[in-house]
N, C-alpha and C positions, 0 to 999 in steps of 0.2 A: 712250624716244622711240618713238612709235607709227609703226609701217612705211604712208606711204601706198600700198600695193597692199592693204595688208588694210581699208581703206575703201572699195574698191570693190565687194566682194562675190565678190571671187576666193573660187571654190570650194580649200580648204585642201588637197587630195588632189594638186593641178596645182601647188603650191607646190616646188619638189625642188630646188632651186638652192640648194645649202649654206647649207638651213635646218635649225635647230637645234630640234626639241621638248624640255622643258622640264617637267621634274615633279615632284612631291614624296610622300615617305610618312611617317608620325607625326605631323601634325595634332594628334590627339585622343586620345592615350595620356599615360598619367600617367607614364610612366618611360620611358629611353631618349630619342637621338640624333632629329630629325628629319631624313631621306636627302634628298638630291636627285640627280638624274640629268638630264644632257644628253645628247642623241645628234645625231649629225649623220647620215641613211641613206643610202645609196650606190644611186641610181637604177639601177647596172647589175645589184645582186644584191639584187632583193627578198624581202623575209621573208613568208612567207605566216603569218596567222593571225592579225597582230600586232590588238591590243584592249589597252580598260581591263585592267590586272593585276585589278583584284576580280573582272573578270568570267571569269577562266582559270583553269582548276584549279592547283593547287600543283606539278605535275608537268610540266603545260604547260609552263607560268611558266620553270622550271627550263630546263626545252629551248629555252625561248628564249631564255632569258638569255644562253646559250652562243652563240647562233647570232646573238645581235646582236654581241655582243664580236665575234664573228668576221667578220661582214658588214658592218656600219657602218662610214664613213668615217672617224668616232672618234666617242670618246664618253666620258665622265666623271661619276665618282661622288661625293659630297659631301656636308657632314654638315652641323647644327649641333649642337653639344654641350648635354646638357643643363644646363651652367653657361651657356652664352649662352642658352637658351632662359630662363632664372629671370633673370637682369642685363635681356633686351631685349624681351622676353616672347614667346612663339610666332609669333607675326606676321611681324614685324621676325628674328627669327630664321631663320624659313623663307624670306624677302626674301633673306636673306643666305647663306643654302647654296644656293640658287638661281643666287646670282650670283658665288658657287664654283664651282657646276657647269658654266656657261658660261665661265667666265675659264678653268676646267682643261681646254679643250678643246685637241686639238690645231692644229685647223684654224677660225682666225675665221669664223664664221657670218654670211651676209649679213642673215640675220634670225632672232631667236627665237620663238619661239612659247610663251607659257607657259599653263600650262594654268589655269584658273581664270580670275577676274574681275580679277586683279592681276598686274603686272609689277616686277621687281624694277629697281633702278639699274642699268642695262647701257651700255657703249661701244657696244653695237652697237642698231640697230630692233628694238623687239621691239611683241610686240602680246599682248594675252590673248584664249583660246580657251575659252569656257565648256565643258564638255563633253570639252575636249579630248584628254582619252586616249579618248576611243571617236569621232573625227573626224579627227584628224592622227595618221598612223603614229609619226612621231617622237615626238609627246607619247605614244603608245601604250608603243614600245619605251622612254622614259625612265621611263614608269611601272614596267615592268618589271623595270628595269635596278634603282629604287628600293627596289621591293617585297620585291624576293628577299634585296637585300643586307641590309638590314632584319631581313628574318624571320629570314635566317642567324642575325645578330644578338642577336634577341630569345632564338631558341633556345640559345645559349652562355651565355644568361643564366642560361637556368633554372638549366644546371649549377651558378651562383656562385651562385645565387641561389633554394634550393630552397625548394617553398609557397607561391610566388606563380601558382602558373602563368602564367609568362611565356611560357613555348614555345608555348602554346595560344591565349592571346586578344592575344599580341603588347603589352602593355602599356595595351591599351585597358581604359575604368572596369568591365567587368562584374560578376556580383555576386558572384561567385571573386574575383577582383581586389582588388573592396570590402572584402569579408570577410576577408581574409590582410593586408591594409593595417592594419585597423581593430585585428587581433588581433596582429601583428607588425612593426606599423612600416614606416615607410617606408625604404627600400635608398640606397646614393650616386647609383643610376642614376633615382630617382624625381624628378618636380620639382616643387619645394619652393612653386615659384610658384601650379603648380595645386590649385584648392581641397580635392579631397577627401583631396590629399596633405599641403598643410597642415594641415588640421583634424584628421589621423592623431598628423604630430609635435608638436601642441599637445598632443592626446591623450598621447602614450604623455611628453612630459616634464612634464606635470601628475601623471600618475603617479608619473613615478622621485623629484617631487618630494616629492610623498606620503607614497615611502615604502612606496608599495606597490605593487608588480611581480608581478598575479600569475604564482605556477608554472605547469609543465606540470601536466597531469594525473597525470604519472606518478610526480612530486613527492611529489604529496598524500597523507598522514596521515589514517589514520580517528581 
């Protein structure tokens, strides 16, 4: 349900009355959970600095992470799994950790705000904010709140998960990513849905079916 105040052309910054920003990270990676985050910000203790997480260095990011936890009125993190994201597809997936992250709030929000061109099913008004993490503080600090959990994330992977470099490009397609897919297969945390992950395990069980799996190098026999 769209909030009529955000048809009027209310400037979003004048918005403060237990409004909820609304955002998401892993979109566009081939492996891994896609996060969502809600925050609701507390007009008496403003956060200085607060932006798009892409646009904050990693260290920033960090320091604010702490300082929203601790300034916000509440606020809540949330996932989809990459088994719902292959059952529902990405989309509908990220609709749905979205609307995790507002339902886990502690304090009903009189409106959300989501970032993007799309709104999820909510009990409560919400409206979408193109731009949104670099226009509404909240959608700023739930970017935030996203990113970091995420990247924590991605990084623990790497340990389970060494030769993809997942610590580094976060599970997005680059051509490290491509490359380590294509020679190793794809992982439990990959999804199976996305195409250059299925064309990997088509790949590698044409092989086993084959019969032939190549060695390492260090295998090999002159």
């Amino acid at each position: 349900m769209r909030s009529p105040i955000m048809q009027t052309g209310l400037d979003f910054t004048l918005v403060e009355d237990l409004v909820a920003g609304v955002d998401e990270v892993g979109r566009g990676p081939l492996c891994g959970a896609v996060v969502t985050a809600a925050v609701i910000l507390d007009p008496a203790r403003p956060i200085l600095g607060l932006n798009d997480s892409k646009k904050l260095t990693e260290a920033r990011r960090e320091k604010l992470y702490v300082e929203i936890q601790e300034k916000a009125l509440c606020w809540f993190i949330a996932r989809a799994e990459v088994e719902e994201i292959d059952q529902l597809n990405i989309l509908h997936a990220t609709m749905l950790a979205m609307k995790r992250a507002v339902e886990g709030l502690s304090i009903t929000p009189k409106l959300a705000l989501i970032d993007g061109n799309r709104c999820p099913q909510l009990s409560v008004p919400s409206a979408p904010v193109v731009k949104g993490d670099s226009r509404v503080p909240a959608i700023a600090a739930a970017s935030i709140l996203a990113k970091v959990s995420r990247d924590r994330e991605m990084a623990a992977f790497e340990l389970i998960y060494p030769g993809y470099g997942i610590g580094g490009h976060k599970g997005y397609p680059t051509p490290v990513h491509l490359e380590a897919l294509a020679r190793l297969g794809p992982t439990p945390i990959h999804r199976r849905s996305f195409a250059p992950v299925r064309a990997a395990h088509e790949a590698r069980a044409s092989i086993m079916i084959g019969g032939s799996i190549p060695l390492p190098v260090g295998l090999l026999q002159d």
